[in-house]
N, C-alpha and C positions, 0 to 999 in steps of 0.2 A: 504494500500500500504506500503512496507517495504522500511524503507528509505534508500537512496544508501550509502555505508560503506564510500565511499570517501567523500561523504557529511556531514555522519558523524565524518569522520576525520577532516576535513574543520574546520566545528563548534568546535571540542574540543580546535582544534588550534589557534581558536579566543577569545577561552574562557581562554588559557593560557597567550596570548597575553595581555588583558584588566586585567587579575590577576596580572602581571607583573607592569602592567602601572597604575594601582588605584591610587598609592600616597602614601601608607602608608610603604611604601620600604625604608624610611626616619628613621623607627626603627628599620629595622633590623641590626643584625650583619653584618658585612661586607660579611664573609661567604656566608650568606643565599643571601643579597643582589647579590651575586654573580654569584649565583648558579641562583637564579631568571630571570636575563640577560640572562645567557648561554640557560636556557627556551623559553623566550622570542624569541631569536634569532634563536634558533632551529624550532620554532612555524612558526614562518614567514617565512624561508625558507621553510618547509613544507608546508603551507598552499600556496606559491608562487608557488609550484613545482606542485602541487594540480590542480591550477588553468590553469597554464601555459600546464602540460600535458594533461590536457582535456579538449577540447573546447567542447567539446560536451554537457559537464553540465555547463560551462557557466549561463545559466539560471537559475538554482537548485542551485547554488553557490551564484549568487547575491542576491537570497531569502533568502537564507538560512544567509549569511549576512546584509541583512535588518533586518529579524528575529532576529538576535543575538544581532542587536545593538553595537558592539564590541569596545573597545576602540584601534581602527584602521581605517584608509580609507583604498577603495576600489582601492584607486592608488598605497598605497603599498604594497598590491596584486598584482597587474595587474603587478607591475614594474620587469623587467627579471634584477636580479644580475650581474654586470659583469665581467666579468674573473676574474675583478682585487677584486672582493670582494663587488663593493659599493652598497649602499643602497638604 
């Protein structure tokens, strides 16, 4: 079975998310640390935007986030952004 594109967007977004949040962001140059967040951030909106426009894989998502293990919960996923930006 071929895996659905969006699922696999999902997963790269979790995997960017957990790269971001390891720990060792404490060495980088400011720069890179920088550039890291604005990843981060762009990851979780996506993988948000992901989630929130299709219920339909719901299922295939929450697998596919058990699977990953990611250094994220599945609430800040789930959470819809509000107008004003929050988190």
């Amino acid at each position: 079975m071929t895996p659905n594109p969006l699922v696999a967007e999902f997963v790269k977004c979790l995997g960017t998310i957990s790269h971001s949040r390891a720990g060792w962001d404490y060495q980088l140059p400011p720069a890179q640390r920088a550039l890291e967040d604005r990843q981060e951030k762009d990851a979780l909106g996506r993988a948000r935007s992901i989630w929130s426009e299709n219920p339909d894989l719901h299922d295939d998502l929450r697998s596919a986030f058990k699977a990953a293990s990611p250094l994220a919960t599945m609430r800040e996923i789930e959470k819809v952004p509000t107008a004003s930006g929050g988190r």
